[in-house]
C-alpha positions as CSV (number, residue, x, y, z in Angstrom):
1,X,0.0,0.0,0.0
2,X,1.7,3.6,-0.9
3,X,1.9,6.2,1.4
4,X,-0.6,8.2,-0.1
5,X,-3.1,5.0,0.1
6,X,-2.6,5.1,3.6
7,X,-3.4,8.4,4.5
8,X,-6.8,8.3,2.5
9,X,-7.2,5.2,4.0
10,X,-7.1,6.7,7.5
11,X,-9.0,9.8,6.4
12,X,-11.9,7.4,5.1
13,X,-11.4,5.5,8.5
14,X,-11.7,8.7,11.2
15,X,-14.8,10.0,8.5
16,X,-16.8,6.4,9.3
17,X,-16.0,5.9,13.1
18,X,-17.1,10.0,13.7
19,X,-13.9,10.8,15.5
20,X,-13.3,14.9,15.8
21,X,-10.5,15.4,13.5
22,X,-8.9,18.3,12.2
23,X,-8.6,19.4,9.0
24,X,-6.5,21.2,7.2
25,X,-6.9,24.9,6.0
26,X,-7.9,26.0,2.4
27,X,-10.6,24.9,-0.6
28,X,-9.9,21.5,-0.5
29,X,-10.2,20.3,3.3
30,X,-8.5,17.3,4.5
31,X,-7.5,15.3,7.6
32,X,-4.5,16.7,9.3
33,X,-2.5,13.4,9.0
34,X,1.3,13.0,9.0
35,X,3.4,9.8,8.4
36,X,6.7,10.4,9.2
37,X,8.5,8.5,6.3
38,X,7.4,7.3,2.8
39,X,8.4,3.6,2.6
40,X,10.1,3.5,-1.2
41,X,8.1,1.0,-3.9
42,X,8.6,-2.7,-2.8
43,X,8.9,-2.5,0.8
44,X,7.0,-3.2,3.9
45,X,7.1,-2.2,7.7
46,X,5.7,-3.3,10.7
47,X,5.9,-0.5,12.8
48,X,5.2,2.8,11.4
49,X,4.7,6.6,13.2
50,X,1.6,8.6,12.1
51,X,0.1,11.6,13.6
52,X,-3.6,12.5,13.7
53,X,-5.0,15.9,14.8
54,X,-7.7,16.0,16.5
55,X,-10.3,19.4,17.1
56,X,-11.2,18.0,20.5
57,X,-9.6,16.2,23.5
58,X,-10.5,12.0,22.9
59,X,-8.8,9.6,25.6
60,X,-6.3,7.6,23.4
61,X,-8.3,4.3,24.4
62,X,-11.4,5.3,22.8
63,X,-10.0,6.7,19.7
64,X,-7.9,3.2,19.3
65,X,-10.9,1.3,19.8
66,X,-13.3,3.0,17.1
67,X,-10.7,3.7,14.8
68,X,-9.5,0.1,14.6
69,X,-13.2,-0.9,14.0
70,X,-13.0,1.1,10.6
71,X,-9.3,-0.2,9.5
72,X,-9.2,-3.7,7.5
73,X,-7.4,-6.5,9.1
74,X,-3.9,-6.2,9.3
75,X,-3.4,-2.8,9.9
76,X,-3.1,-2.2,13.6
77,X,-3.5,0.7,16.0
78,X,-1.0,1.2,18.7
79,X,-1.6,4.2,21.2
């Protein structure tokens, strides 16, 4: 999965399980999400940093929980 799959798949993912994201500024509005490092074409990772802003205080517990729900198998949340 590229990068960029992965951050519209967690956009489409905070969208279905309601979560209070924020989003960026501008025409176009999108989830403020950062993954720290584009894996080049071919490889894979186990363990990979993202960041997700929120608009509003979640416990990290609750957001792992409904989030996960929305993510297909094999992708897995870590808080």
């Amino acid at each position: 999965m590229s990068h960029l799959d992965l951050i519209r798949l967690f956009g489409r993912a905070l969208r279905r399980a309601d979560l209070p994201f924020a989003v960026s500024e501008g025409f176009s509005k999108h989830p403020k999400i950062v993954i720290k490092r584009a894996l080049k074409l071919g490889l894979t990772s186990e363990n990979e940093e993202a960041k997700i802003a929120l608009s509003e205080y979640m416990k990290p517990e609750e957001f792992k929980e409904r989030f996960q729900k929305q993510l297909p198998e094999g992708i897995i949340i870590k808080v």
